[in-house]
LUMZABA-690788 format. One record per residue (C-alpha): residue number from 0; x, y, z. Coordinates in pm, 1 decimal, always signed. Layout:
N
     i         xx         yy         zz
   NUM          X          Y          Z
...
! end
This chain:
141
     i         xx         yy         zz
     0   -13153.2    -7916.8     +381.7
     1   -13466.8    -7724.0     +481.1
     2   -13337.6    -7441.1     +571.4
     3   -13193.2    -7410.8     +183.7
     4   -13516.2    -7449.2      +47.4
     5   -13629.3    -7186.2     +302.2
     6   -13407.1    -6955.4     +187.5
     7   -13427.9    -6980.3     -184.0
     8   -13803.7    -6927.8     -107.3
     9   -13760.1    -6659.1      +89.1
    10   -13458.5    -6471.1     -122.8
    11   -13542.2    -6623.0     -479.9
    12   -13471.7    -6309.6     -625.8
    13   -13113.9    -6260.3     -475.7
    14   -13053.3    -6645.6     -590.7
    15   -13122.1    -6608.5     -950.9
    16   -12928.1    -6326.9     -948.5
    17   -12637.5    -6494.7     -784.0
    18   -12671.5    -6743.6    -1051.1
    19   -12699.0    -6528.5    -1335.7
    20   -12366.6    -6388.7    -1204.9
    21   -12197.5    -6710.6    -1154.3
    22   -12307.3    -6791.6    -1479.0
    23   -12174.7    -6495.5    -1645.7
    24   -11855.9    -6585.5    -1492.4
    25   -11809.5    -6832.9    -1655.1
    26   -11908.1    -6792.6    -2005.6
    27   -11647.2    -6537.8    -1989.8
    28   -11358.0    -6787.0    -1907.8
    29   -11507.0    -7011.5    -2133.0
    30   -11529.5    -6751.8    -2424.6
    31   -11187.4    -6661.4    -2384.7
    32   -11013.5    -7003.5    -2420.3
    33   -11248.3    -7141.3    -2738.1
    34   -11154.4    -7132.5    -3071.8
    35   -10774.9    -7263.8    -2974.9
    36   -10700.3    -6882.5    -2937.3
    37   -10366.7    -6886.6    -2640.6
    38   -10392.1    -6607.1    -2383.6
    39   -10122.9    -6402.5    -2346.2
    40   -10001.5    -6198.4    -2082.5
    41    -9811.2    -5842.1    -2128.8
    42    -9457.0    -6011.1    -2108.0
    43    -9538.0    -6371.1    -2308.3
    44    -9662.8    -6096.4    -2558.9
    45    -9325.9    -5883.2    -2511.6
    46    -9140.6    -6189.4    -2606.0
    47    -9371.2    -6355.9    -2852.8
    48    -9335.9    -5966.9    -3018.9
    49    -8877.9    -5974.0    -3007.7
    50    -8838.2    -6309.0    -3057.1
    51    -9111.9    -6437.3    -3335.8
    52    -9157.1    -6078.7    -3519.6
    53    -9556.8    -6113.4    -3356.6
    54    -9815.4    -5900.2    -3507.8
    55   -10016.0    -5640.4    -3290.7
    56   -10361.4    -5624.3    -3420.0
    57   -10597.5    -5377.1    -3219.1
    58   -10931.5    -5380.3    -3294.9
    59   -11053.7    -5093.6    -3099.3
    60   -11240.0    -4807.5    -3291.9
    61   -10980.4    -4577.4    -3479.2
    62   -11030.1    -4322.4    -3240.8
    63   -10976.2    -4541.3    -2947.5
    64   -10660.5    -4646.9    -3133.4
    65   -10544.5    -4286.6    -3183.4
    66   -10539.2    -4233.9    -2803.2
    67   -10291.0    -4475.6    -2692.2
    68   -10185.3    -4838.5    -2894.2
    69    -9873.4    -5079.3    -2873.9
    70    -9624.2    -4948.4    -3050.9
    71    -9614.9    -5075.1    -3472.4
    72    -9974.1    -5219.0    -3413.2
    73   -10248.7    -5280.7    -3687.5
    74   -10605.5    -5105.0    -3611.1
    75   -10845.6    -5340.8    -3742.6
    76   -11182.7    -5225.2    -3572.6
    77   -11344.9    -5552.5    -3503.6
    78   -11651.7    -5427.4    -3687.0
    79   -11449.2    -5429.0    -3960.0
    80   -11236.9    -5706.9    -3923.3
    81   -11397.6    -5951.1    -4213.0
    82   -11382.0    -5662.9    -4502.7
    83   -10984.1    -5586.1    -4385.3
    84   -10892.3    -5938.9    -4384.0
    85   -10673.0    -5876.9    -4666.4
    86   -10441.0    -5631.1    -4469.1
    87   -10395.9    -5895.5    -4242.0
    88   -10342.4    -6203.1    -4513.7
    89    -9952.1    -6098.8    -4555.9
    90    -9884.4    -6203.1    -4208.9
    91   -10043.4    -6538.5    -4236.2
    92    -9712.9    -6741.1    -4158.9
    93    -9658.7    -6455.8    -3842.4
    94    -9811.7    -6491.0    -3470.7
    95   -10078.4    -6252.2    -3440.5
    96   -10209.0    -6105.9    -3126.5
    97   -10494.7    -5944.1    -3061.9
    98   -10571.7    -5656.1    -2832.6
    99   -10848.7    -5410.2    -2742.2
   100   -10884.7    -5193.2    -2403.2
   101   -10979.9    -5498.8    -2155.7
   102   -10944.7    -5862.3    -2383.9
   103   -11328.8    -5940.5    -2423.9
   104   -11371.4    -5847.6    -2746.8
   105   -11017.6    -5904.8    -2876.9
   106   -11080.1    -6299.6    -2778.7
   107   -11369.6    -6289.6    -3003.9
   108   -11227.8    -6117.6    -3321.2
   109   -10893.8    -6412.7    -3256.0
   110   -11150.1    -6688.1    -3263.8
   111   -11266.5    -6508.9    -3603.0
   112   -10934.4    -6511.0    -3718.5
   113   -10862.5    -6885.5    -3633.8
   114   -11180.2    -6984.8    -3850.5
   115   -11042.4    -6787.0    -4167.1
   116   -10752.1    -6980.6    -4146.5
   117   -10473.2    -6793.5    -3915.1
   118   -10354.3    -7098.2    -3736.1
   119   -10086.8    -6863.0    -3478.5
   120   -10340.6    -6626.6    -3300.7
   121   -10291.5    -6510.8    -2958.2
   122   -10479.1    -6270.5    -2756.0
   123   -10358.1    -5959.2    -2479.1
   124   -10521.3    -6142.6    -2153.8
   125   -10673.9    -5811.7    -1993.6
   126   -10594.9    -5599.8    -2286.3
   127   -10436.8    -5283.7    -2305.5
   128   -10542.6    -5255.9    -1929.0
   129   -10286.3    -5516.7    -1843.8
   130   -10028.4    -5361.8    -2047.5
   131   -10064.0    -5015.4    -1895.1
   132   -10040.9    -5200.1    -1568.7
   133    -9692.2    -5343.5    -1639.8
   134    -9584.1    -4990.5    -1754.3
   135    -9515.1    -5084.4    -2155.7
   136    -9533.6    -4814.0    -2341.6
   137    -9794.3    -4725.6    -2593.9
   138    -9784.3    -4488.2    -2874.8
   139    -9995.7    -4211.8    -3001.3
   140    -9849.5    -4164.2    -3360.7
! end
């Protein structure tokens, strides 16, 4: 045991900032699975999308959407999603996933949905970075 308080002494620095990593860690987990928001990887979302009729909605920036999106998705810039909830209300009784390029922010604008009353809302685990890594196509029109 003294030779852990020796080290934190000696190496506080590098502790905290161990710490501060772990900690990050897992608010990010965390984050992700609040708000009764289901994760979704690229082929629960491929099936979710053929079977149920899901709805794609990217909230990337328009011109992040105009580089690359999944094909027949919504662009609902999460900056904007509260003001466009109305293009969205018509697919109430739909599953709705959200994406954006890597899943952090897409988790947070499905929690927003679940608290305006969307009760099927899914998010892209890993975003359109996990998509483009199990080769599904994306669209640029």
């Amino acid at each position: 045991m003294p030779q852990y308080i020796e080290f934190f002494r000696n190496h506080s620095l590098l502790v905290m900032a161990f710490l501060a990593i772990i900690t990050g860690l897992a608010w990010t987990f965390v984050a992700g699975r609040s708000g009764g928001v289901k994760r979704l990887g690229p082929a629960e979302a491929t099936r979710l999308i053929n079977s149920e009729d899901a709805v794609i909605v990217d909230v990337r920036s328009d011109g992040e959407f105009r580089q690359g999106h999944i094909i027949n998705a919504l662009n609902v810039p999460e900056k904007q999603l509260e003001a466009q909830l109305g293009k969205l209300s018509k697919h109430k009784d739909k599953p709705l996933i959200t994406v954006c390029r890597t899943g952090q922010v897409s988790a947070k604008a499905a929690t927003a949905l679940r608290r305006h009353g969307f009760e099927r809302v899914n998010t892209l685990a890993g975003g359109l970075l996990s998509w483009e890594g199990a080769s599904l196509p994306l669209s640029k029109k």
